[in-house]
N, C-alpha and C positions, 0 to 999 in steps of 0.2 A: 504494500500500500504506500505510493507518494504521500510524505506529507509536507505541508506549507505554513511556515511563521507569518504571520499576519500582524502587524502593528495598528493598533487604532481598530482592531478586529471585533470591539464588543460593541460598535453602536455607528449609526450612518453608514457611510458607503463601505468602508472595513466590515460592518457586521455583514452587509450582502453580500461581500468577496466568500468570508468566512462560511457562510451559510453556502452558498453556489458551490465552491470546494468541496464540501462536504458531501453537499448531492453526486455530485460526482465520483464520490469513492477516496478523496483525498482524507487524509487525517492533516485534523488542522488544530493548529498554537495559536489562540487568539488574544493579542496582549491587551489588556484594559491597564488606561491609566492612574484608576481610583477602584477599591473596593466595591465602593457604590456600583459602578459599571459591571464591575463582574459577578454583584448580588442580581443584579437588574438583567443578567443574559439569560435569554430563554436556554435551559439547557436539549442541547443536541448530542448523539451517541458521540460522532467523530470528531465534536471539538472539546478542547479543554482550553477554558480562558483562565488567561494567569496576567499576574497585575506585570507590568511593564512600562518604562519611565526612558523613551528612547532620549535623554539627555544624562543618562546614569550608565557606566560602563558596565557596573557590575550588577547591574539590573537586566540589561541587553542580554548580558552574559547566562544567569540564569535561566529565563526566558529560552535562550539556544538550547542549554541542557535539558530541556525537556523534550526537544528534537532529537530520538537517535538516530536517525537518518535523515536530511535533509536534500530537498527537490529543488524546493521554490520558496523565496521572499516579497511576498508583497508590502509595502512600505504604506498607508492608509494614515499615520499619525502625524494629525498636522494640529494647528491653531491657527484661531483671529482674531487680533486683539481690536477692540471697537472703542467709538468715542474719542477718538486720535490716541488713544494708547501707543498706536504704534508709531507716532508721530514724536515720538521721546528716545531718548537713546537706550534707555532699560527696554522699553517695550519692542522698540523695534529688534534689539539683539533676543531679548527673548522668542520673539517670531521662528527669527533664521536658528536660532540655535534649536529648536524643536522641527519645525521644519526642511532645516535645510541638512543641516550639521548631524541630528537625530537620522534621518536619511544615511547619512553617508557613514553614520556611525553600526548602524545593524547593518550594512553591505560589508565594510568592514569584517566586522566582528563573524560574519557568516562567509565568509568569502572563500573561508578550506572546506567546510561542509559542503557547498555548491559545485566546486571544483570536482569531487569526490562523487556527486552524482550527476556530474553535467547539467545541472540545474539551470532556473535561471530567477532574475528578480525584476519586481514590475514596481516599477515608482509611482507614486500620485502625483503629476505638476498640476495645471489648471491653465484653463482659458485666460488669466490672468501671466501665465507664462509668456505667450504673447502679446501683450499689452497693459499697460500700469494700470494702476485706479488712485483716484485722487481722495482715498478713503484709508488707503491699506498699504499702504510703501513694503513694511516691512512683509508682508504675506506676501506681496505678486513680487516684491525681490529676491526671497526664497523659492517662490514655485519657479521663476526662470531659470536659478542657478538648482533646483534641480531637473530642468532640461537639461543643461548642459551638463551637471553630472552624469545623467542617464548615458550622452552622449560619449562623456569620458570614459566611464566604464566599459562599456561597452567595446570601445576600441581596444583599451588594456586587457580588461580578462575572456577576450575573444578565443585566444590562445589558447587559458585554462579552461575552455568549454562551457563558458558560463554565459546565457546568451542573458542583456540588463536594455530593456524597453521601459515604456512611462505613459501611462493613460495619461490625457489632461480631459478632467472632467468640466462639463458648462454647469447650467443650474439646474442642481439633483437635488429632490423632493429629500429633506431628510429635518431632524431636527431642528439641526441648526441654522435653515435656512423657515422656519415657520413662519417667525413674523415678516417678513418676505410674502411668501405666499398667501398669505390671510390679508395684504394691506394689496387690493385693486390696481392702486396709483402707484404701485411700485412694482406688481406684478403683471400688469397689464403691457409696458415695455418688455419685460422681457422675453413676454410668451407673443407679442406683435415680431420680434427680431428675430424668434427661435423658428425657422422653416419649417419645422415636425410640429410645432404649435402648441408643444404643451411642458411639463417641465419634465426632466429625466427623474430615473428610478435607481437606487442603490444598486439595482437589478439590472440595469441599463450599459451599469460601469462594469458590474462581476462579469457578465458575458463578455466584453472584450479582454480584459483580464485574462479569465480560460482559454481564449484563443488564444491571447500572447504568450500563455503557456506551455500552449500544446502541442503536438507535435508537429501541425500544420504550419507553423511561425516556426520552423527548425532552421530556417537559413533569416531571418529577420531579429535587427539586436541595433541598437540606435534608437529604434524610433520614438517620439512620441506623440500617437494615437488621440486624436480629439474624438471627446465622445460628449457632443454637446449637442445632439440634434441640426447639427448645420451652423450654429449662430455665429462661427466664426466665419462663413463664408459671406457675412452679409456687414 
């Protein structure tokens, strides 16, 4: 049975990764970053949520050891900080340091286990990868430099068999996007600009995911994948 470490795996688009995996036959490590999270997972046979803090090494670290074989890395733990938070220099480094740095820190950390099964690892960048927002500096500076990680990667440990791609999700129905969704005048732009016309699914993001997993993506490792319903084509 492949199984796959999942970061941010107990809630939003991490839980649909985690949950999609598991339909499939994968055994999956789904890291929640508070107790709370991992009281609040529905439990499933093939996952085991375990608390994980990808800005803690030796958190990372445990988390792995519950992996004795390791396939695939999906990277799903991010933040946004609101209110101009990230418009301070705490806030903004706190961003990239969970986002960006958190990223490169469990690619790292897993990077002989992946070697070992010719695995591979799927980042989260976002639609904000490709262009800034005048709300969130430190989030869409993070999600681009993890484009370009994705891209780094992927050149270096092409070698060790390890193929390293990167969904960038548009606006997915989840949580943390609610009051969003619930306010008309704010959600009415973005379902007029999305071509598919309506907002994406946790579900939306884990399918592409499995593909970039699977064996059908065996020669594909670079890329990063929009999975926004079109909105960046307009």
């Amino acid at each position: 049975m492949k199984t796959a470490l999942v970061t941010g795996g107990t809630r939003g688009i991490g839980e649909g990764v985690s949950r999609a995996l598991a339909a499939e036959g994968w055994s999956v490590v789904a890291g929640g970053v508070s107790q709370a999270e991992i009281d609040g997972f529905a439990p499933h046979e093939r996952i085991t949520p375990v608390l994980l803090d990808v800005t803690d090494d030796a958190s990372v670290a445990a988390a792995l050891d519950r992996c004795p074989r390791l396939d695939a890395v999906v990277n799903c733990a991010g933040i946004i900080l609101r209110d101009g938070v990230e418009f301070t220099v705490e806030g903004f480094r706190k961003t990239v340091e969970v986002n960006l740095v958190g990223t490169m820190r469990v690619c790292l950390a897993a990077k002989e286990r992946l070697a070992a099964s010719n695995g591979a690892v799927v980042n989260t960048a976002s639609m904000l990868s490709y262009f800034g927002s005048p709300f969130a500096p430190g989030y869409s500076a993070s999600k681009g430099g993890v484009a370009q990680l994705t891209k780094s990667l992927a050149a270096a440990w092409a070698k060790d068999g390890i193929r390293v791609n990167a969904v960038a999700p548009g606006w997915i129905a989840t949580e943390l996007t609610k009051p969003l969704q619930a306010d008309p005048a704010r959600s009415k732009p973005i379902i007029d600009r999305t071509p598919m016309g309506r907002w994406g699914t946790p579900n939306d993001v884990a399918g592409a995911v499995l593909m970039l997993l699977s064996d059908h993506a065996g020669f594909v490792t670079g890329t990063v994948l929009p999975v926004d319903g079109g909105y960046l084509t307009l």
